[in-house]
LUMLUM-958483 format. One line per 10 residues: their letters; for each residue x, y, z of N, C-alpha, C. Coordinates in nm, 4 decimals. Example, Ala and Ser with C-alpha at 12.3 -4.5 7.8 and 13.67 -1.06 7.14 Angstrom:
as	1.3190,-0.5690,0.7800,1.2300,-0.4500,0.7800,1.3200,-0.3300,0.7800 ~ 1.2850,-0.2250,0.7080,1.3670,-0.1060,0.7140,1.2900,0.0030,0.7870
# end
This chain:
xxxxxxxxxx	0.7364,2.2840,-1.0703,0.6973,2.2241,-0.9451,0.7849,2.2828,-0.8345 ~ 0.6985,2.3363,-0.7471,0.7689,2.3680,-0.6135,0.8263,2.2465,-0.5249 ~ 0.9391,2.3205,-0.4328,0.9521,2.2029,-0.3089,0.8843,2.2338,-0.1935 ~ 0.8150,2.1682,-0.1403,0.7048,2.2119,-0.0386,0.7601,2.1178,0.1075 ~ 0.6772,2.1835,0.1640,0.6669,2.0475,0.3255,0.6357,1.9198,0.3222 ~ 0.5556,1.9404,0.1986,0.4993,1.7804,0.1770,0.5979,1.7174,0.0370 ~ 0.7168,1.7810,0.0527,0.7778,1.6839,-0.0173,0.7959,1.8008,-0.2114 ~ 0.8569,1.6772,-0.3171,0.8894,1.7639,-0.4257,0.7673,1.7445,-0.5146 ~ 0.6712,1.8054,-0.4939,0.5503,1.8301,-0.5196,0.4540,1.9639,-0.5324 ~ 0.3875,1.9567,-0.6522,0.3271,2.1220,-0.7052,0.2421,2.1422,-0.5743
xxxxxxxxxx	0.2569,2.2617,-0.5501,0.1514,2.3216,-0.4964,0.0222,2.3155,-0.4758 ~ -0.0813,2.2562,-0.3953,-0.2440,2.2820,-0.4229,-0.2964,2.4245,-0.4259 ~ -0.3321,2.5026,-0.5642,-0.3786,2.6013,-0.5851,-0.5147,2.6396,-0.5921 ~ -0.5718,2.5371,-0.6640,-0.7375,2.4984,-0.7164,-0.7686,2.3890,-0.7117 ~ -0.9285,2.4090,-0.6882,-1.0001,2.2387,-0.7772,-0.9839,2.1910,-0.8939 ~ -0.9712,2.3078,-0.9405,-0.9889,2.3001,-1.0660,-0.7811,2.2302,-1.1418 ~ -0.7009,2.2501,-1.0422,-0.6160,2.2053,-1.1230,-0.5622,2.1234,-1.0086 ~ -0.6369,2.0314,-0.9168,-0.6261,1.9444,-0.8482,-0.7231,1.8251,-0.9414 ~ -0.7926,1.8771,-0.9542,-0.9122,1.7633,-1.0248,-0.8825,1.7803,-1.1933 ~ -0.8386,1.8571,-1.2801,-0.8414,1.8503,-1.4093,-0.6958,1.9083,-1.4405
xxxxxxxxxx	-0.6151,1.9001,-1.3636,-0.4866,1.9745,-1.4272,-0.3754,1.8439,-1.4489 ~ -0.2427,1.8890,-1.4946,-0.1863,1.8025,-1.4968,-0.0572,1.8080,-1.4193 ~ -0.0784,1.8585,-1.3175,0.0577,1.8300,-1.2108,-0.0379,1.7604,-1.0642 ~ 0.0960,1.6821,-1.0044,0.0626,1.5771,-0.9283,0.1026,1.6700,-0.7636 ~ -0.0435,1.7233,-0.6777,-0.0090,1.7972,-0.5889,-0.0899,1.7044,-0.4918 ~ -0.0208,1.5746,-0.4633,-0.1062,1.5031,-0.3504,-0.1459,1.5765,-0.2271 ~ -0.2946,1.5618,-0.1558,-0.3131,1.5782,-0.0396,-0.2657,1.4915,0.0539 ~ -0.1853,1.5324,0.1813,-0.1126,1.4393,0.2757,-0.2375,1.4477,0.4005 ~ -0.2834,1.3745,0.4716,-0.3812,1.3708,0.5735,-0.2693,1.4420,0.6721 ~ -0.3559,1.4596,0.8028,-0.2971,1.5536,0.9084,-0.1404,1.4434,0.9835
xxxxxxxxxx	-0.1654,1.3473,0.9365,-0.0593,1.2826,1.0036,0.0562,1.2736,0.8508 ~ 0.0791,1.3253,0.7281,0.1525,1.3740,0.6661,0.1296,1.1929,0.5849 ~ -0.0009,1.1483,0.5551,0.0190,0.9950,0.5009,-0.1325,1.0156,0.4129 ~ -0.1068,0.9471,0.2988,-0.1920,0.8779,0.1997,-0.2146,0.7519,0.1551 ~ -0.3135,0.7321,0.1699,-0.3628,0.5712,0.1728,-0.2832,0.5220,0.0179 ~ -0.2723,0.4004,-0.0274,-0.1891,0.3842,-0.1341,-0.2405,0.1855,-0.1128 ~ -0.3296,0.1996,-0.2467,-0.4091,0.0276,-0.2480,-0.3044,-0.0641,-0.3455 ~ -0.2756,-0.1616,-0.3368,-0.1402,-0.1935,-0.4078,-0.2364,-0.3285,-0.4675 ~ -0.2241,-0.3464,-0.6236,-0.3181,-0.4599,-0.6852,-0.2059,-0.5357,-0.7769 ~ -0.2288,-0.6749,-0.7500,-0.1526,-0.7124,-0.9064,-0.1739,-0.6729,-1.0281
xxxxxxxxxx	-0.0984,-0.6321,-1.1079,-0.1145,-0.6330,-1.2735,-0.1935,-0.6943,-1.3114 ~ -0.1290,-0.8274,-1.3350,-0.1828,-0.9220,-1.4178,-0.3484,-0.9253,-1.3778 ~ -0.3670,-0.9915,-1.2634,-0.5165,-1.0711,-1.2160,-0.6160,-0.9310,-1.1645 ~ -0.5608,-0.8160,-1.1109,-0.6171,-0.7340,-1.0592,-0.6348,-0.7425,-0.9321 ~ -0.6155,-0.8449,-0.8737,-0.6280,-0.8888,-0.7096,-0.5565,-0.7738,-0.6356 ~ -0.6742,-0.7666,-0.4963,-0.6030,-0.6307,-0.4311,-0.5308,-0.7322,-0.3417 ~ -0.3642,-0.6359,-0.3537,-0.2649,-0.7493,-0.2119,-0.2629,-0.6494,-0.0769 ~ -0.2737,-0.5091,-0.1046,-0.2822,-0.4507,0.0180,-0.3146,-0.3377,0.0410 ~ -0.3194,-0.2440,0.1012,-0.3351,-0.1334,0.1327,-0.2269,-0.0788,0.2665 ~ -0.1983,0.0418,0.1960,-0.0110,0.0491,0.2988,-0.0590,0.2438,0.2484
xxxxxxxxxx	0.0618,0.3000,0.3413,0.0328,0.4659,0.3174,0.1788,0.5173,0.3236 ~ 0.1485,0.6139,0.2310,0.2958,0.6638,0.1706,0.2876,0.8214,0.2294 ~ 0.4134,0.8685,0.2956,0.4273,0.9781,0.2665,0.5101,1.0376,0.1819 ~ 0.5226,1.2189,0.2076,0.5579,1.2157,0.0792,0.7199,1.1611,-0.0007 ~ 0.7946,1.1657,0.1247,0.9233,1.0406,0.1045,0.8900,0.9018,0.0016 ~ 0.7909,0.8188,0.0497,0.7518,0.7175,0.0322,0.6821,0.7214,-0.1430 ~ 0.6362,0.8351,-0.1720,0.5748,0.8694,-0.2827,0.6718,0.8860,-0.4097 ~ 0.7368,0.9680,-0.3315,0.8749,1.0424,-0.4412,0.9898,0.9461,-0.4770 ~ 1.0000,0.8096,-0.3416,1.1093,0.7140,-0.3967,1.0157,0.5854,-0.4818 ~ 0.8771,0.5846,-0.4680,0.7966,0.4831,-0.5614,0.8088,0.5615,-0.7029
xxxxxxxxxx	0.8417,0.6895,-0.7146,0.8212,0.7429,-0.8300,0.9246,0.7452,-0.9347 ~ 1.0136,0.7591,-0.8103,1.1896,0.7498,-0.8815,1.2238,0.6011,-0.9234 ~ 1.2092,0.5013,-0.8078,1.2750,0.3704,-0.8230,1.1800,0.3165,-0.9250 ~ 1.0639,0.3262,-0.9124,0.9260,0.2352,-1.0004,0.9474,0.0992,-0.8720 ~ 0.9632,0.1409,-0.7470,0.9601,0.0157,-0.6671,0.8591,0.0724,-0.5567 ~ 0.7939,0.0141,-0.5243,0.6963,0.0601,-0.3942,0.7790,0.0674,-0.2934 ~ 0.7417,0.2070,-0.2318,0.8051,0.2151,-0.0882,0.6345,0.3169,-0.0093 ~ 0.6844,0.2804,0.1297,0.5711,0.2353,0.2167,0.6018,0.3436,0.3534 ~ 0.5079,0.4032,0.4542,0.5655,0.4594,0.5574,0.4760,0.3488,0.6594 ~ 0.5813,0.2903,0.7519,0.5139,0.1912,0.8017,0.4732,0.3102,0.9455
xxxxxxxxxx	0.3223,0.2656,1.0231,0.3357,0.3734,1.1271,0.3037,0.2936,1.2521 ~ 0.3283,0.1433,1.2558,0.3785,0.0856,1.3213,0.4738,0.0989,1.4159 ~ 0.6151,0.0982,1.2779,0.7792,0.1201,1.3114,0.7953,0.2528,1.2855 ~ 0.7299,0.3593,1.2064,0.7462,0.5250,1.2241,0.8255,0.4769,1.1650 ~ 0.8680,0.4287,1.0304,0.9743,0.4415,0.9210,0.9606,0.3813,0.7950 ~ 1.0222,0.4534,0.7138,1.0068,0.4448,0.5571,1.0653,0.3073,0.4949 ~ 1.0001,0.2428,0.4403,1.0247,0.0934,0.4473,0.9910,0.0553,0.2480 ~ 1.1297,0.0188,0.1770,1.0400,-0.0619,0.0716,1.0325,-0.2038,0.0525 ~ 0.8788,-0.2102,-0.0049,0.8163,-0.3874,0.0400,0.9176,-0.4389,-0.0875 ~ 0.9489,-0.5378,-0.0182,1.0465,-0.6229,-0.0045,1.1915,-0.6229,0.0504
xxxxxxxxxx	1.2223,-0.5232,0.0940,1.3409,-0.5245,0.0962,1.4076,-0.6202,0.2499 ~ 1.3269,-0.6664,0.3131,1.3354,-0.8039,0.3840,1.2681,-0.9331,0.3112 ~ 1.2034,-0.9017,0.2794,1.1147,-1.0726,0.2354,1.1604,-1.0798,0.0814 ~ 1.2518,-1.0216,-0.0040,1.2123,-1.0476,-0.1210,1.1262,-1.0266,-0.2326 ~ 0.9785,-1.0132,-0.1644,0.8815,-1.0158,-0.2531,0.8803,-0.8437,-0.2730 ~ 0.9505,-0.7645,-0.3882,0.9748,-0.5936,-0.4057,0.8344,-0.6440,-0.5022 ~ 0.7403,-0.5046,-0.4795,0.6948,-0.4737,-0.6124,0.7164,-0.3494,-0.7050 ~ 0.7200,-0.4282,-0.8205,0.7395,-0.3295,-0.9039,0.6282,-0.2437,-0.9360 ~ 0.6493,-0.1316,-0.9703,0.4933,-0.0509,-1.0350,0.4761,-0.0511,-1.1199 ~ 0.4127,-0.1193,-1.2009,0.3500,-0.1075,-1.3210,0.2588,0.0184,-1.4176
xxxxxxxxxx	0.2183,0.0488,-1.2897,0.1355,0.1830,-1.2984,0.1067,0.2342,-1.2138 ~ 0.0827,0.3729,-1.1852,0.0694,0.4488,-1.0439,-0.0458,0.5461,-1.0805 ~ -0.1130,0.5689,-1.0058,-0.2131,0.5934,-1.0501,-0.2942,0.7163,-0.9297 ~ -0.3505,0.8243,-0.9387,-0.3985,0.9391,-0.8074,-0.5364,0.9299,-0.8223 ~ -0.5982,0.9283,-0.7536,-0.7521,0.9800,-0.7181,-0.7735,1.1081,-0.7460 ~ -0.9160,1.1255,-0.8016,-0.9682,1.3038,-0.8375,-0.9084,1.4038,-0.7638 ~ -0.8658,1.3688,-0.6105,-0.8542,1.4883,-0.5654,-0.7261,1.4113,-0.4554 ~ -0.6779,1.3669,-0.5222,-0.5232,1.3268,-0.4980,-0.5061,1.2926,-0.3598 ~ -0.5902,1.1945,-0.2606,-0.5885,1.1933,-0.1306,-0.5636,1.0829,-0.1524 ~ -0.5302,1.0121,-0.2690,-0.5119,0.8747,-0.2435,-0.4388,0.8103,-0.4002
xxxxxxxxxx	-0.3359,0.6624,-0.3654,-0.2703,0.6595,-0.4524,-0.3180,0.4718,-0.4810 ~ -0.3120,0.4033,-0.6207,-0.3389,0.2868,-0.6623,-0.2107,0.2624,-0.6998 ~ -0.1698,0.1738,-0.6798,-0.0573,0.0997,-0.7406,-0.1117,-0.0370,-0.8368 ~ -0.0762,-0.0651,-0.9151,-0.0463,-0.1970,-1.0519,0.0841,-0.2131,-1.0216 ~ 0.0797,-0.3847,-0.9841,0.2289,-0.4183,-0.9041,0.2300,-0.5599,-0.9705 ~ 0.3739,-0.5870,-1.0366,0.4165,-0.7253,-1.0170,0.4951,-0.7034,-0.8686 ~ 0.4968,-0.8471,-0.8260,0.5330,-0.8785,-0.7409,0.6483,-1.0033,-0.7831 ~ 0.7855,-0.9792,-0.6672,0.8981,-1.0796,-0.7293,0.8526,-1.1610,-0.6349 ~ 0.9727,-1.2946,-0.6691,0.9086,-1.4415,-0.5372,0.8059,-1.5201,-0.6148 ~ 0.7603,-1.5163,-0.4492,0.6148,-1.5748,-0.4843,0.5131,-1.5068,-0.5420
xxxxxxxxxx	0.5348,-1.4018,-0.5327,0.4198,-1.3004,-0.6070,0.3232,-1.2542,-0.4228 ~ 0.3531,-1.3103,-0.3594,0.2979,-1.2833,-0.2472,0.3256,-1.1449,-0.1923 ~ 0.2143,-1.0397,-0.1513,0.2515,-0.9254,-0.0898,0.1889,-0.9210,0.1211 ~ 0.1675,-1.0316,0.1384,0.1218,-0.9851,0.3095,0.2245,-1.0482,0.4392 ~ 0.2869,-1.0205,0.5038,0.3148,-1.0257,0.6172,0.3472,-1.2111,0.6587 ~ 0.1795,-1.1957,0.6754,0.1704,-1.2954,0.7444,0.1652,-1.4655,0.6270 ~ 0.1973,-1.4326,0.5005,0.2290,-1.5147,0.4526,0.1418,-1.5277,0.2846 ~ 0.0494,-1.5281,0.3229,-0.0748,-1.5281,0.2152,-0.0182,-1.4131,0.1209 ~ -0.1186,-1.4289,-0.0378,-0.0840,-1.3854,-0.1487,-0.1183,-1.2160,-0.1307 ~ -0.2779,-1.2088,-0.0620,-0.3090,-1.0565,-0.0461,-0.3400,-1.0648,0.1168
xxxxxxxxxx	-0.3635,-0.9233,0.1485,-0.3753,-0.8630,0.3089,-0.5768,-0.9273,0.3284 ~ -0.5948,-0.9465,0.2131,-0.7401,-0.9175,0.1826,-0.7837,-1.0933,0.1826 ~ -0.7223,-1.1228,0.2573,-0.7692,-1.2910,0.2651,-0.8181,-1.3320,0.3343 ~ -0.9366,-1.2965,0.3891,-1.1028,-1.3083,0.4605,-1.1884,-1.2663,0.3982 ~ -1.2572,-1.3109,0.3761,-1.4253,-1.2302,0.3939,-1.5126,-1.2393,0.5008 ~ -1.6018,-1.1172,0.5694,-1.6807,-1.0949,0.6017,-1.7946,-1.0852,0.5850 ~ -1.9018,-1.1594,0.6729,-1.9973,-1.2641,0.5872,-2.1030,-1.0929,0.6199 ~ -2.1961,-1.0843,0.5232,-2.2431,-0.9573,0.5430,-2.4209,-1.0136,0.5280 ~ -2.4978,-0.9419,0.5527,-2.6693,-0.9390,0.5751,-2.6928,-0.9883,0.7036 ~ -2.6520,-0.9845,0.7956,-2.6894,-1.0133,0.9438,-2.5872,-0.9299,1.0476
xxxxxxxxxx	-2.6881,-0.8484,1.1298,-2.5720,-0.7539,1.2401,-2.4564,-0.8779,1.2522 ~ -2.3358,-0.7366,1.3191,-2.2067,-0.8516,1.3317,-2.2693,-0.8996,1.4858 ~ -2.1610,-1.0233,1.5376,-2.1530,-0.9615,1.6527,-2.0505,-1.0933,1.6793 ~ -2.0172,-1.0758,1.8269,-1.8345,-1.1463,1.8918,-1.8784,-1.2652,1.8181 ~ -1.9634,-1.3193,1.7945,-1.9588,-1.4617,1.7233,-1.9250,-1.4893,1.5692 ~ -1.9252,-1.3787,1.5196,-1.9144,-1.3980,1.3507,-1.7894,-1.4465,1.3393 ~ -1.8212,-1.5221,1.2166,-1.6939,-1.6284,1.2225,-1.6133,-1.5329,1.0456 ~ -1.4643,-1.4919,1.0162,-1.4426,-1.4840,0.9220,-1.4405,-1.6240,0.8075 ~ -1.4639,-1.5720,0.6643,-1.4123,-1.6612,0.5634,-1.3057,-1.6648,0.5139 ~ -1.2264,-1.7332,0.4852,-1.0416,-1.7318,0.4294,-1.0886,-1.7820,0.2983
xxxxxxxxxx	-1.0255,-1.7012,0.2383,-1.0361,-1.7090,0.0559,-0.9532,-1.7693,-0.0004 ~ -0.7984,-1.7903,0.0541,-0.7121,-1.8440,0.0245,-0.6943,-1.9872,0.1034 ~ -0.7145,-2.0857,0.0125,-0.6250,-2.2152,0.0805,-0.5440,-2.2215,0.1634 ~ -0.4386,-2.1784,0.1245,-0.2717,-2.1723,0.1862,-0.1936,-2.0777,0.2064 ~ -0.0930,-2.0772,0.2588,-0.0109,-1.9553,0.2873,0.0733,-1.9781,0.1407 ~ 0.1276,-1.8677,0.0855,0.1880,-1.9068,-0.0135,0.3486,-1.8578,0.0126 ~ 0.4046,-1.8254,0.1328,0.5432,-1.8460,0.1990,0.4896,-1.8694,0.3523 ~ 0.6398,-1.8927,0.3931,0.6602,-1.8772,0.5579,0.7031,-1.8225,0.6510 ~ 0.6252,-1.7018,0.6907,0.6690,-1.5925,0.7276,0.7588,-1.6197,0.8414 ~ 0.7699,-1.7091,0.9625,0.8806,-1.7319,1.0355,1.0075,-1.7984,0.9423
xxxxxxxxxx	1.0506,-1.8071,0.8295,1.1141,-1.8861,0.7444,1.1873,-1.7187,0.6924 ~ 1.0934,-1.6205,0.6272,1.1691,-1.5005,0.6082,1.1719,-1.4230,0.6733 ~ 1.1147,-1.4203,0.7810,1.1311,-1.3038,0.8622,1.1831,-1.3661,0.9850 ~ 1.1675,-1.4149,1.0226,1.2672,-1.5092,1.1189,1.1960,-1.4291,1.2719 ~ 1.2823,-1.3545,1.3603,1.2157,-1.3214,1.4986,1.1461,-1.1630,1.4641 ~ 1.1873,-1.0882,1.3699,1.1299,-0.9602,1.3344,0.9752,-0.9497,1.4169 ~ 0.9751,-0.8080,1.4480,0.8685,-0.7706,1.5156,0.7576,-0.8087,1.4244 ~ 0.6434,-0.8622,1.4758,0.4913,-0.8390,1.3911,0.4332,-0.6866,1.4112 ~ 0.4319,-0.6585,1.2670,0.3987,-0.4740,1.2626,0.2822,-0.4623,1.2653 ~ 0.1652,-0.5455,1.3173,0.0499,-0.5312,1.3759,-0.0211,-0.5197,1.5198
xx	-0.0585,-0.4147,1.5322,-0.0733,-0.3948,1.6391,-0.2255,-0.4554,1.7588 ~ -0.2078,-0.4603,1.8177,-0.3602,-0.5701,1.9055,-0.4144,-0.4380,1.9566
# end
């Protein structure tokens, strides 16, 4: 394995040994980031979707702890390392053509991986068979918050942007 720009990662040579080979030569999008869907182990529940570069890739690979490029804050961040809730990787996992990464995560704590408190990022639904429009109301899937995000995060910026 070469050391490249995109980090300590093989070379993209072919399709053929991007899609059937066995070295790990992720594609980085033009902003140097790959989408990366983070699911519990156990239940399979998706908790989020976060993007790694190749920093972010190479220390999930080393630690077996998820780390994240937030592009919010423009910095390399691993989940938990304010709230507690680290996940571990269970399994890591690339897409055919390596533009994208799955994580299998316990989660410490509460097992909770979102921000704003709840178990996953993915706690709405969107009611679908009728155009949207400013009136559609979301569905919350989850009951409750399962922490309190002013409780761990205290005044910290909200890394969402309006």
């Amino acid at each position: 394995m070469t050391k490249s720009p995109k980090g300590p990662f093989a070379e993209r040579t072919s399709v053929e040994q991007v899609e059937e080979g066995h070295v790990l030569a992720p594609r980085f999008d033009a902003d140097g980031l790959l989408p990366a869907v983070a699911t519990e182990a156990a239940s399979g529940d998706v908790l989020m979707l976060g993007y790694m570069n190749a920093d972010a890739l190479a220390r999930t690979i080393e630690t077996g702890e998820a780390h994240y490029w937030s592009r919010s804050r423009q910095t390399l961040w691993r989940k938990g390392a304010t709230s507690g809730l680290v996940q571990r990787v269970v399994d890591l996992r690339i897409d055919d053509d390596q533009d994208a990464v799955w994580l299998k995560v316990e989660v410490a704590g509460s097992g909770a991986s979102c921000h704003v408190g709840y178990k996953s990022c993915f706690y709405r639904t969107v009611p679908t068979g009728e155009p949207p429009s400013p009136d559609m109301k979301l569905v919350y899937r989850e009951d409750a918050k399962t922490f309190d995000p002013q409780a761990v995060y205290g005044d910290a910026p909200n890394p969402t942007k309006l």
